[in-house]
Structure formats: structure tokens, C-alpha cells
N, C-alpha and C positions, 0 to 999 in steps of 0.2 A: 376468426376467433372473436365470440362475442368477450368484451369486458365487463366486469363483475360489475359496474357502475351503469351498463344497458340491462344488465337482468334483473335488476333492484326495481322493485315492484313502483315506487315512487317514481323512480324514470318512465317507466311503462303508463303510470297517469299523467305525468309529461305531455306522453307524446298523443296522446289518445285526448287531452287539452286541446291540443293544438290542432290534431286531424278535424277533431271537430269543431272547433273555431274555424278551418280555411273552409270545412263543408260546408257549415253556413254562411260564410260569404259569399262562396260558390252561386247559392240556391236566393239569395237575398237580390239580385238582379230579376230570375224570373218571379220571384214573388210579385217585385211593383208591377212589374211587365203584365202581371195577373190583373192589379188590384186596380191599372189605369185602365183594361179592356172596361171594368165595369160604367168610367167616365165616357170613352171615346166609341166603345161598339159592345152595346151590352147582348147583342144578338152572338157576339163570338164566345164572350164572356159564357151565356150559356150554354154554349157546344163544349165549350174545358169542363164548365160544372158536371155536363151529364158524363164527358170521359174521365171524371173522378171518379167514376164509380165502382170502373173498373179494379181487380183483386190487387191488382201490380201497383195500384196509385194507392192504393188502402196500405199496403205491404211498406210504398216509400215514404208512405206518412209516418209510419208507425217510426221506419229508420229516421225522420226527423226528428219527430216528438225524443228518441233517445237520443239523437244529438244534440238537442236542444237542453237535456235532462244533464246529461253527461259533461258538457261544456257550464254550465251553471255551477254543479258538483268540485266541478275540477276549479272555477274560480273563486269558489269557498275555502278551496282546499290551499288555494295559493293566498286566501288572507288568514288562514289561520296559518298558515308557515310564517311568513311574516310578523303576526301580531302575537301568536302566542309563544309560551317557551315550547323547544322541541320536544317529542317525547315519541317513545320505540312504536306508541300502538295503533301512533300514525300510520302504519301500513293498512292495518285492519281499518281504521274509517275510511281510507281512499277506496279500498275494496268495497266496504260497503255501499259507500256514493254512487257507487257505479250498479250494485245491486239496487239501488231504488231509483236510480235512472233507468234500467230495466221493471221494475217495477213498474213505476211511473209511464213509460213507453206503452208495456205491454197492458195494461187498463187501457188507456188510451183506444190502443189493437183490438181489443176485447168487444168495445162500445163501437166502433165503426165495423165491426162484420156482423 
């Protein structure tokens, strides 16, 4: 039995914070892993660049870019709890944040196909 305090839309950006805060730290080891091939073997370096090109690498960027979108969103969201007084329509900006972290994302999506 879910409780009324996990279906509350503000929990749900909670946790949807946080998923995507551990995804990027997840992905923030092979990033350097990426960025030192360029220093120590840029011949390998360029065998990753051309298999970026492929549809599934264009598809997990875009899942970045909105993770990247969404966790930015969501730590706005956590200094306006904090800093300002609370008020009801807070649901509806979390909702939206997430609508132009999708927004945001899918432009991104748009320019790389």
C-alpha cells in the first residue's frame, strides 16, 4: 500500500532529483575516462568519436542532456523550498521543470539526428 506522502507529486520530484543526481555520477567516471583517452591515445579517442554516431549513443545523450535538465530543475526546486515562503502552486512549477527539462533534452535530440 502506497502512502499518500509517496503519491504527492513533490515526493515524486524527490526522488526523480535524486535518480538523476546517482545517474550522473554513475556516468561522470566514464566521461574523464573519455576526456583523458584524448591526452594518452587519441587514436582510440577517435574509434569512441565515430561509434558516437551511432542512433543508441545519440538516443543516450539525449537521456543525459535530460538528466542533466531535470537534476538542475530539481535543485532549483530545492532552493526555492528553502528560501521562499511555501505555497500550493508549487506542484505545478515542479511539473513544469520537468516539462522543459524535456523540452531542453529533446531540442538537444532534435540537432544531433
Amino acid at each position: 500500500m502506497v502512502s499518500y506522502a509517496r503519491a504527492h507529486p513533490l515526493w515524486l520530484a524527490f526522488v526523480l532529483h535524486r535518480v538523476s543526481g546517482l545517474a550522473l555520477a554513475l556516468f561522470l567516471p566514464l566521461h574523464f575516462w573519455v576526456l583523458s583517452l584524448a591526452l594518452t591515445r587519441p587514436e582510440r579517442l577517435d574509434q569512441f568519436l565515430s561509434f558516437t554516431e551511432q542512433p543508441a549513443v545519440k538516443l543516450a545523450e539525449f537521456g543525459l542532456i535530460f538528466l542533466l535538465a531535470v537534476h538542475m530543475f530539481g535543485g532549483l526546486r530545492l532552493m526555492a523550498m528553502e528560501w521562499l515562503p511555501w505555497s500550493a502552486p508549487q506542484k505545478t512549477l515542479a511539473a513544469g521543470a520537468v516539462g522543459v527539462a524535456v523540452l531542453i533534452s529533446g531540442t538537444f535530440f532534435l540537432q544531433v539526428v
